[in-house]
N, C-alpha and C positions, 0 to 999 in steps of 0.2 A: 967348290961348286956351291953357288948359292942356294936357298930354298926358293922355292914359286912363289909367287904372292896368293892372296884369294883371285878368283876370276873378280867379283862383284866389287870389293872395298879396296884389293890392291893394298891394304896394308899389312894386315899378318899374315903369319906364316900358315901355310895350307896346315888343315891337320888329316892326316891322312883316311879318318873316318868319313870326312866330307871332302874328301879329295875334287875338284878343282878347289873345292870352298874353303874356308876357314872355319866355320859354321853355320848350323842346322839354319839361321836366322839369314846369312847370305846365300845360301842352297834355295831359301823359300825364298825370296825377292828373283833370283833369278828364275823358281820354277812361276812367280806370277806374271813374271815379262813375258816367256813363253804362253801362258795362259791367254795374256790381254793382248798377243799377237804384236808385241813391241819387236818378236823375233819373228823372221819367214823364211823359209826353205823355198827361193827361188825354185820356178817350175814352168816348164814348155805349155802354153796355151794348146789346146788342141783345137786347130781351125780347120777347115775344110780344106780338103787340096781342089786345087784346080780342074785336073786333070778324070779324077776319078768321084768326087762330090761327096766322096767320102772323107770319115773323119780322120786325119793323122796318127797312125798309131793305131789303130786297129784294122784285126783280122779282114782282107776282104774275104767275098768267096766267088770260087773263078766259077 
């Protein structure tokens, strides 16, 4: 079985302290992608429904 590469540089070998990473220096480039929003966590808009004009996803009250 091989070793993983880094997530970031894909060329060395992970070191297990900064596991996905290879190092602290590829660990911070990928926590600034997340920072600068290079990364997103798709998510459901909440729009009004039709029916009830209320919004998607919350509590009505009967």
């Amino acid at each position: 079985m091989t070793a993983p590469a880094c997530a970031v540089c894909a060329k060395k070998p992970v070191a297990a302290q900064y596991r996905p990473f290879c190092s602290k220096r590829c660990a911070d480039i990928d926590l600034g992608r997340w920072l600068s929003d290079r990364y997103a966590i798709p998510a459901v808009d909440n729009e009004e429904t039709e029916d009830t004009g209320r919004f998607a996803g919350t509590p009505g009250q009967d």
